[in-house]
PyMOL commands that place a pseudoatom at each C-alpha (Angstrom):
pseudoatom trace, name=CA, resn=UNK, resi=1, chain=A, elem=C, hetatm=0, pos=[97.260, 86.022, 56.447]
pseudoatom trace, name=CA, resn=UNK, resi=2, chain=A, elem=C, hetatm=0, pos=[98.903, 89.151, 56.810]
pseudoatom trace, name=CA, resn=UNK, resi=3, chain=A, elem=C, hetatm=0, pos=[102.208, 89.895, 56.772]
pseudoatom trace, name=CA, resn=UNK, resi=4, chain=A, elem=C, hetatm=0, pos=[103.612, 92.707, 59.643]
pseudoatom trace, name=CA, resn=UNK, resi=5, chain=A, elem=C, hetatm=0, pos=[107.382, 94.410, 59.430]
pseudoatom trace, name=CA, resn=UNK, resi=6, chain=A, elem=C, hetatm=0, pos=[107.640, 94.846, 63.165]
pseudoatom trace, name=CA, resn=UNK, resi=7, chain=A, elem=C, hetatm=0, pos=[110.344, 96.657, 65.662]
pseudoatom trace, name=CA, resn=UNK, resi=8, chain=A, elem=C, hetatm=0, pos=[111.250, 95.964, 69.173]
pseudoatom trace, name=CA, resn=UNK, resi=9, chain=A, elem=C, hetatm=0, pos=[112.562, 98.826, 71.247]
pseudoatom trace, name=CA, resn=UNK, resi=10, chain=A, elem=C, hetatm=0, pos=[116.082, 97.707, 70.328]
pseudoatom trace, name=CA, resn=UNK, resi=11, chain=A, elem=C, hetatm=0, pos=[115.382, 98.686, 66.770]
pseudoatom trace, name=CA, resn=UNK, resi=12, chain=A, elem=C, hetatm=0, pos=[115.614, 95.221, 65.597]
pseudoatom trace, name=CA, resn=UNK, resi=13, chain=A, elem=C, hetatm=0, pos=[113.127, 94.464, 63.157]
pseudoatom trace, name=CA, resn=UNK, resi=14, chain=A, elem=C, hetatm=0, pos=[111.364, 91.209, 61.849]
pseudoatom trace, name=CA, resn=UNK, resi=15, chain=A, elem=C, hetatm=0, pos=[108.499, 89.662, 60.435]
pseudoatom trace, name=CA, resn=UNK, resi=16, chain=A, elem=C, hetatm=0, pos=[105.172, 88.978, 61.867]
pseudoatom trace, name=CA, resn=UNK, resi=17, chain=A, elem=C, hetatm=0, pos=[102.450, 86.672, 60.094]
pseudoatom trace, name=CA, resn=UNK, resi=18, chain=A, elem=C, hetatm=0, pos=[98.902, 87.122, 61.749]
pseudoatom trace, name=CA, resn=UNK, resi=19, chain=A, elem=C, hetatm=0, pos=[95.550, 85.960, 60.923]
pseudoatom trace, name=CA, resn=UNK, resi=20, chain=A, elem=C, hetatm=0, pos=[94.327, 89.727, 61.151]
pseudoatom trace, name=CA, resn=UNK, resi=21, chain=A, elem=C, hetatm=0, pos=[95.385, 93.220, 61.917]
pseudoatom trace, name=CA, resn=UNK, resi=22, chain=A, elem=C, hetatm=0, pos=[93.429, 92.982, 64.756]
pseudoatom trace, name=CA, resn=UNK, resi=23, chain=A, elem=C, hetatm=0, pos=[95.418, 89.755, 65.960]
pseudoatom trace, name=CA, resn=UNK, resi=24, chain=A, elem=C, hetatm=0, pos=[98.928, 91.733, 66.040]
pseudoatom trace, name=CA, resn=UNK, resi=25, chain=A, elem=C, hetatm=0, pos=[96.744, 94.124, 68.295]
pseudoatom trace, name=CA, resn=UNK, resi=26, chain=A, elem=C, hetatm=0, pos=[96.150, 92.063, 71.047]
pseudoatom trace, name=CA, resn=UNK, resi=27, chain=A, elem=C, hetatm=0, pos=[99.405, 89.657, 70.780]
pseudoatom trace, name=CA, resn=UNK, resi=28, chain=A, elem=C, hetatm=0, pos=[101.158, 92.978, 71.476]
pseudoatom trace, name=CA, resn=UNK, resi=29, chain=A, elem=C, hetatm=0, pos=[98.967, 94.193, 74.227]
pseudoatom trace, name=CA, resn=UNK, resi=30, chain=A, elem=C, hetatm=0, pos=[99.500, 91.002, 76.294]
pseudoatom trace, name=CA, resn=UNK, resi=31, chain=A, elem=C, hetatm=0, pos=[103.436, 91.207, 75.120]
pseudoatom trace, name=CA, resn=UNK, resi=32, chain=A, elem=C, hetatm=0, pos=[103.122, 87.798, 73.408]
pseudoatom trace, name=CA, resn=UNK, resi=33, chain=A, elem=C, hetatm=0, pos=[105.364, 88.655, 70.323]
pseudoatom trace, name=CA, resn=UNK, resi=34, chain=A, elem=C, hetatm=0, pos=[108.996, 88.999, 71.324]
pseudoatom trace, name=CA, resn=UNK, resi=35, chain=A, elem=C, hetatm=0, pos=[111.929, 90.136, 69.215]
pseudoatom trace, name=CA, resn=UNK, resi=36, chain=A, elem=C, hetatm=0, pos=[113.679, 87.309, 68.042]
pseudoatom trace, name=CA, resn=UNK, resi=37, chain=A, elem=C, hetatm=0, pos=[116.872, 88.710, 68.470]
pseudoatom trace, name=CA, resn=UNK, resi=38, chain=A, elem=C, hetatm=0, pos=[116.830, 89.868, 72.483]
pseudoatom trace, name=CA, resn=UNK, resi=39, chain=A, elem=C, hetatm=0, pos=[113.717, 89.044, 73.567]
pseudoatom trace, name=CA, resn=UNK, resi=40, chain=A, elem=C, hetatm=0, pos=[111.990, 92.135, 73.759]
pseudoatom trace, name=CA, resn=UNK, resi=41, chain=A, elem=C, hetatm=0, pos=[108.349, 92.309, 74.131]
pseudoatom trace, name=CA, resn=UNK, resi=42, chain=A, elem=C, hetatm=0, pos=[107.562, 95.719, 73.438]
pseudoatom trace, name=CA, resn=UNK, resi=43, chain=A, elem=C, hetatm=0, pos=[106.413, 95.271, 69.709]
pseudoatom trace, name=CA, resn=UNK, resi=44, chain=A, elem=C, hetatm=0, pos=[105.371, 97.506, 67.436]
pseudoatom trace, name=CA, resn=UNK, resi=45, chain=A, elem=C, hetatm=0, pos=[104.389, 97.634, 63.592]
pseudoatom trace, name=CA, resn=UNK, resi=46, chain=A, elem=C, hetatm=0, pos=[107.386, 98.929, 61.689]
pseudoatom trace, name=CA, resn=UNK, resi=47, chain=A, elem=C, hetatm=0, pos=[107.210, 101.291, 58.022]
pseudoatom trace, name=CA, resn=UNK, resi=48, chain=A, elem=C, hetatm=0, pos=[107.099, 98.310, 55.169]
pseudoatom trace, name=CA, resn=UNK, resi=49, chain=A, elem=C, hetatm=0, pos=[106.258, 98.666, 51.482]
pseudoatom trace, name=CA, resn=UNK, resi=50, chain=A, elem=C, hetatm=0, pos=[103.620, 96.992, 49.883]
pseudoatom trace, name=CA, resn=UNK, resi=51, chain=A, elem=C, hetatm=0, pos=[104.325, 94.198, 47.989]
pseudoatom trace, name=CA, resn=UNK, resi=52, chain=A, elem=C, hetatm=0, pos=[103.575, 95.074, 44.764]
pseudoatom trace, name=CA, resn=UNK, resi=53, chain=A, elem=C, hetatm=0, pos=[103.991, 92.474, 41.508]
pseudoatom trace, name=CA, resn=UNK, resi=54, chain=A, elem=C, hetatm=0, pos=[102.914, 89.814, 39.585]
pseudoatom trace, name=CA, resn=UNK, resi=55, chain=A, elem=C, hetatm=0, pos=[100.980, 87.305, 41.341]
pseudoatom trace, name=CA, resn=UNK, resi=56, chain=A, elem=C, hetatm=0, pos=[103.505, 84.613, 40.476]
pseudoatom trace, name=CA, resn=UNK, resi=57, chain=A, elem=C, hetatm=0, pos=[106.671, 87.044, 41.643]
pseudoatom trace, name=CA, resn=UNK, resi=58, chain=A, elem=C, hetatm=0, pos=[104.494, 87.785, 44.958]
pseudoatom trace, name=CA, resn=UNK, resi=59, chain=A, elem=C, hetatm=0, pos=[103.643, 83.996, 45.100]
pseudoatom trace, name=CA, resn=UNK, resi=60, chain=A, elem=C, hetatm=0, pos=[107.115, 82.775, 44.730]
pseudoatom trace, name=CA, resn=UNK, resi=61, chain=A, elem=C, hetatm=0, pos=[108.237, 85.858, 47.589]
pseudoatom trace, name=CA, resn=UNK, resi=62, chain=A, elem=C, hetatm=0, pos=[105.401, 84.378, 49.609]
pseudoatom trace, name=CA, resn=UNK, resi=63, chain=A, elem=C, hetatm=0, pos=[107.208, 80.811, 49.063]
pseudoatom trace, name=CA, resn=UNK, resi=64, chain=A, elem=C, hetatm=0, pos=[110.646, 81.708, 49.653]
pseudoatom trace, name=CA, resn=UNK, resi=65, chain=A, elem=C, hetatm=0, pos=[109.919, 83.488, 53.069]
pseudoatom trace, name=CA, resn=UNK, resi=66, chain=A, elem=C, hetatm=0, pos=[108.084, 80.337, 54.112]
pseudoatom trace, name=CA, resn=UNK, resi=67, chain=A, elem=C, hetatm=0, pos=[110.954, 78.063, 53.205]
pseudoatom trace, name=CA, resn=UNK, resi=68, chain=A, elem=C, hetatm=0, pos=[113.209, 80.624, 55.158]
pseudoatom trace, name=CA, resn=UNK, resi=69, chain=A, elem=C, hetatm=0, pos=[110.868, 80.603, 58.352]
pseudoatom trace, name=CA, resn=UNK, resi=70, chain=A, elem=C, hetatm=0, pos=[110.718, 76.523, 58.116]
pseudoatom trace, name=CA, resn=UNK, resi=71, chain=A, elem=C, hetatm=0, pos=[115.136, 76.241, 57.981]
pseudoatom trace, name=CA, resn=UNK, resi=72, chain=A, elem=C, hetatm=0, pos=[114.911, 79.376, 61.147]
pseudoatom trace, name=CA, resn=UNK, resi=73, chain=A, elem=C, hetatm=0, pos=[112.129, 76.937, 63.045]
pseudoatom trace, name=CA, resn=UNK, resi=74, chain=A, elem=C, hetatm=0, pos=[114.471, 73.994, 62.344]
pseudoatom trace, name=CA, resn=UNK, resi=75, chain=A, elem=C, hetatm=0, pos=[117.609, 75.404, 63.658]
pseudoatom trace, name=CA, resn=UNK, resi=76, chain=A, elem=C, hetatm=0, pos=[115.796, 76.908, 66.417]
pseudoatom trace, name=CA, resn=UNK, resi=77, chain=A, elem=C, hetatm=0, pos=[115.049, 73.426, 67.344]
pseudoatom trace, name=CA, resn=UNK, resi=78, chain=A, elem=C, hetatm=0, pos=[118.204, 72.445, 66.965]
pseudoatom trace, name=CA, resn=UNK, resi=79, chain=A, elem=C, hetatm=0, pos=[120.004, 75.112, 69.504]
pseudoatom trace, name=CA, resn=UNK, resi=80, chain=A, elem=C, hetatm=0, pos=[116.952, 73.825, 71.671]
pseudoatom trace, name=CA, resn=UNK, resi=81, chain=A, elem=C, hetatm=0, pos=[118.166, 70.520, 71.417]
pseudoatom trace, name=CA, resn=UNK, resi=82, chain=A, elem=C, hetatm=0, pos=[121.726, 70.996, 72.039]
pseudoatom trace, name=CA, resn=UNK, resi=83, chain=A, elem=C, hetatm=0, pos=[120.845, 73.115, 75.020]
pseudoatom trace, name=CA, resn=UNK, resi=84, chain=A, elem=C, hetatm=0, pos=[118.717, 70.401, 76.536]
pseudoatom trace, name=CA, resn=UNK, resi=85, chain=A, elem=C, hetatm=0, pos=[121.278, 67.892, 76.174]
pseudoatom trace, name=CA, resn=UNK, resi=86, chain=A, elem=C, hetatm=0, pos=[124.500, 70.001, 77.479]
pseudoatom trace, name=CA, resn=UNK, resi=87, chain=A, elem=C, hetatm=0, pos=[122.795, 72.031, 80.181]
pseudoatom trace, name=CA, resn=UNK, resi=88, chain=A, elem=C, hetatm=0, pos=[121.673, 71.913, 83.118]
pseudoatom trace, name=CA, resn=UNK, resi=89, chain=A, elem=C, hetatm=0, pos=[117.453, 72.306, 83.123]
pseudoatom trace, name=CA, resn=UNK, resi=90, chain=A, elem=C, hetatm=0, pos=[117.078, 74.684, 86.821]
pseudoatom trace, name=CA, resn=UNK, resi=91, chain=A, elem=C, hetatm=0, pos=[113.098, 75.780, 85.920]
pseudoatom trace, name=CA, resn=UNK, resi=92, chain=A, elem=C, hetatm=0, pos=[112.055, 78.303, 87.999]
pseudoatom trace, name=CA, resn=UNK, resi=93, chain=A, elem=C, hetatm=0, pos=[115.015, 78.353, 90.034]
pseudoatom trace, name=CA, resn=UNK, resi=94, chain=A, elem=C, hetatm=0, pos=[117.054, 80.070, 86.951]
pseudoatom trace, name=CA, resn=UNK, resi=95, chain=A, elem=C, hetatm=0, pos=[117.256, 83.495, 88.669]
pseudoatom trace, name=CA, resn=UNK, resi=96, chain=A, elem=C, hetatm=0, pos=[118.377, 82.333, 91.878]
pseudoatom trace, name=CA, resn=UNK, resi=97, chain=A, elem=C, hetatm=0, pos=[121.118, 79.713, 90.328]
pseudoatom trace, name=CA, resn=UNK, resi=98, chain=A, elem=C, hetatm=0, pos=[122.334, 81.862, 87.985]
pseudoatom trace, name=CA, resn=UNK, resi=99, chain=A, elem=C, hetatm=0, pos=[123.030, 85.020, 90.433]
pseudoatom trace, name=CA, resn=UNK, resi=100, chain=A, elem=C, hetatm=0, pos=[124.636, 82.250, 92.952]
pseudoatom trace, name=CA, resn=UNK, resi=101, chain=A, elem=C, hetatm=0, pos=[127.455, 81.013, 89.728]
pseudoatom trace, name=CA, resn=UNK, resi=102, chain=A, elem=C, hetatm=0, pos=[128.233, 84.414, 89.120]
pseudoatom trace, name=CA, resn=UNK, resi=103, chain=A, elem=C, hetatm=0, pos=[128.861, 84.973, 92.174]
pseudoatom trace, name=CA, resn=UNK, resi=104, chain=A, elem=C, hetatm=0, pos=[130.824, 81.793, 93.002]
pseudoatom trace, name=CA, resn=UNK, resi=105, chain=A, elem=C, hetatm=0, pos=[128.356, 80.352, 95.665]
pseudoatom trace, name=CA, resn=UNK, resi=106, chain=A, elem=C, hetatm=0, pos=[127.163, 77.375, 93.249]
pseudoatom trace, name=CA, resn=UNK, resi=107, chain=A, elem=C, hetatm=0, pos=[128.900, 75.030, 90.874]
pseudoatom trace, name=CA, resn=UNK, resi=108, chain=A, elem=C, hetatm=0, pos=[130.428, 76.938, 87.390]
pseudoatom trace, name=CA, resn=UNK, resi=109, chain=A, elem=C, hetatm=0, pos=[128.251, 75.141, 84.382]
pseudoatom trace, name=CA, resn=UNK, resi=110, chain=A, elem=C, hetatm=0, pos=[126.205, 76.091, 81.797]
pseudoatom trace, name=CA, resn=UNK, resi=111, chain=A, elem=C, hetatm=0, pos=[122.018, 76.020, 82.870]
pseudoatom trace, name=CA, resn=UNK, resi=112, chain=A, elem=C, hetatm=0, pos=[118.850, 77.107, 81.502]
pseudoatom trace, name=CA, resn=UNK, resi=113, chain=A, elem=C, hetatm=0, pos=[115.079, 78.194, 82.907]
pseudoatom trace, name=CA, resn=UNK, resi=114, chain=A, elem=C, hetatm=0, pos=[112.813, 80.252, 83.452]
pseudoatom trace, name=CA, resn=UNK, resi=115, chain=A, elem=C, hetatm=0, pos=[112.481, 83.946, 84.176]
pseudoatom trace, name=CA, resn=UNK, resi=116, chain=A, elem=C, hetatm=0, pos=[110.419, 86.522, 83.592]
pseudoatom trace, name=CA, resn=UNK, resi=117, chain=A, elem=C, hetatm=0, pos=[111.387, 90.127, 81.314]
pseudoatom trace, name=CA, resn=UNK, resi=118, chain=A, elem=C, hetatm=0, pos=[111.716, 91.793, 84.652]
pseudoatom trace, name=CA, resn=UNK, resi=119, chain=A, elem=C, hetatm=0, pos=[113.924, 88.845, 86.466]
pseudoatom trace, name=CA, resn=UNK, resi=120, chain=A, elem=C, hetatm=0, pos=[115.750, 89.371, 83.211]
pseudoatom trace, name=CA, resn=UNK, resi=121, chain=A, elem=C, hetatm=0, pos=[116.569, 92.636, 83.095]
pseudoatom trace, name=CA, resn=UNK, resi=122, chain=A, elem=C, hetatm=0, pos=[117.608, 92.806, 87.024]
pseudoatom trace, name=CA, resn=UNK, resi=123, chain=A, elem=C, hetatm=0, pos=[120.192, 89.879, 86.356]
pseudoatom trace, name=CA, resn=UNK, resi=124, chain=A, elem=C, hetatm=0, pos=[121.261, 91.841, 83.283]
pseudoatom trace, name=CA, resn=UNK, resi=125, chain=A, elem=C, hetatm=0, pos=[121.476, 95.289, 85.041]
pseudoatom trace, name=CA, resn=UNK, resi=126, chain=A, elem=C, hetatm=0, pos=[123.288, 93.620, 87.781]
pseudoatom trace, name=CA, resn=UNK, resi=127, chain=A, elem=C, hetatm=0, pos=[126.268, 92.238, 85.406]
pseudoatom trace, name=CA, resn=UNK, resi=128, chain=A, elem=C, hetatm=0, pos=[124.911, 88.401, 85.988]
pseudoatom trace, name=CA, resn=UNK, resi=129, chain=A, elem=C, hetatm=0, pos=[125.654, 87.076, 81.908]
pseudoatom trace, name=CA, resn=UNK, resi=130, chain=A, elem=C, hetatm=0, pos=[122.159, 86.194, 81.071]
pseudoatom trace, name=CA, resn=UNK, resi=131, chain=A, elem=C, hetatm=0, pos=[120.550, 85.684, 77.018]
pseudoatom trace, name=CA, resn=UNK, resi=132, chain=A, elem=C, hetatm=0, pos=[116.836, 84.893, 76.225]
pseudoatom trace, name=CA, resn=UNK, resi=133, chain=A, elem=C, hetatm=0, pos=[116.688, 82.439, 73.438]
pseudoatom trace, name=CA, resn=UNK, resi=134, chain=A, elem=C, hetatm=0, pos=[113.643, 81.966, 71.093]
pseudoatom trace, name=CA, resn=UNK, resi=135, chain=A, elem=C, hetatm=0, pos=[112.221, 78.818, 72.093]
pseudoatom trace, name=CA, resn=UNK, resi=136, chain=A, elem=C, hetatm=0, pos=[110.437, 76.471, 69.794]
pseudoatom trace, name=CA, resn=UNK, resi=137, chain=A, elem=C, hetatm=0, pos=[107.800, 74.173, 70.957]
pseudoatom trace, name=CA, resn=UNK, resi=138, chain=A, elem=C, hetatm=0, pos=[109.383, 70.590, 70.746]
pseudoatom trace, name=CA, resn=UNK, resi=139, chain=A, elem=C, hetatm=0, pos=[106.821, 69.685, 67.647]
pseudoatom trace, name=CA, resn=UNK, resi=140, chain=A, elem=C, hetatm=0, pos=[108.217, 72.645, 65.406]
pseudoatom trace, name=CA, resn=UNK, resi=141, chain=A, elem=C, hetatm=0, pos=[111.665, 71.464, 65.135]
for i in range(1, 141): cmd.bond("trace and resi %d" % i, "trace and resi %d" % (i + 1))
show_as sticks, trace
zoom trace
C-alpha cells in the first residue's frame, strides 16, 4: 500500500491509501477521490515527507492511522444513519426538491439525494443551502 498526502482545490488536504501510484492516477482522472471535507473531486498529490524511522515507530504510525480511519468510517456511518432515519430520502429528485423548499413551493424539512458536482455547484451558486457528505457504504459502518 501506499500512502498519498493529497489536496483538493479548496486546499484541504487528506490522506489517500492506494494499492499503487498508478491507482491514485486513474481514481483521479475519473474524479473518484473526493475531498472529505467539501466534496471536491479535483484531487491532486500534495508535498509529504517520507516517513522515516524505526520499523516499529513506522509500524505503530501505520497502526494508529488505521485505528483513526476505522473510528472516521464508524462515525461516518453513524451521521449516515441518523440522516436516513430523520430525513427525508428524495433520490434523484434532490435538485429539484431542494430548489422548490428554498423557495417556499414544497414542504420546509430536512431531505437528502442525489446530485451530481455540477447540480451541486448551480444550487450552491444560486444561494439554495446545499452540503455533500462523505457517504459510507452501509457495510463500513
Amino acid at each position: 500500500m501506499i500512502s498519498f498526502n493529497l489536496i483538493c482545490t479548496h486546499d484541504h488536504e487528506f490522506e489517500g491509501w492506494f494499492q499503487k501510484s498508478s491507482d491514485f492516477e486513474r481514481q483521479a482522472k475519473k474524479n473518484l477521490i473526493e475531498c472529505p471535507v467539501c466534496g471536491d473531486a479535483r484531487i491532486e498529490k500534495s508535498l509529504m515527507a517520507p516517513t522515516i524511522g524505526a520499523k516499529g515507530e513506522v509500524r505503530a504510525r501505520r497502526i494508529e492511522k488505521a485505528e483513526q480511519s476505522k473510528q472516521l468510517r464508524k462515525m461516518l456511518g453513524k451521521v449516515r444513519d441518523y440522516v436516513e432515519t430523520n430525513f427525508d430520502d428524495v433520490g434523484d429528485e434532490f435538485p429539484d426538491e431542494a430548489r422548490k423548499i428554498y423557495y417556499g413551493e414544497s414542504e420546509d424539512r430536512a431531505i437528502y439525494g442525489n446530485a451530481s458536482e455540477e447540480e451541486a455547484k448551480d444550487m450552491a451558486e444560486e444561494g439554495v443551502p446545499v452540503g455533500r457528505l462523505p457517504w459510507p457504504k452501509q457495510t463500513d459502518s
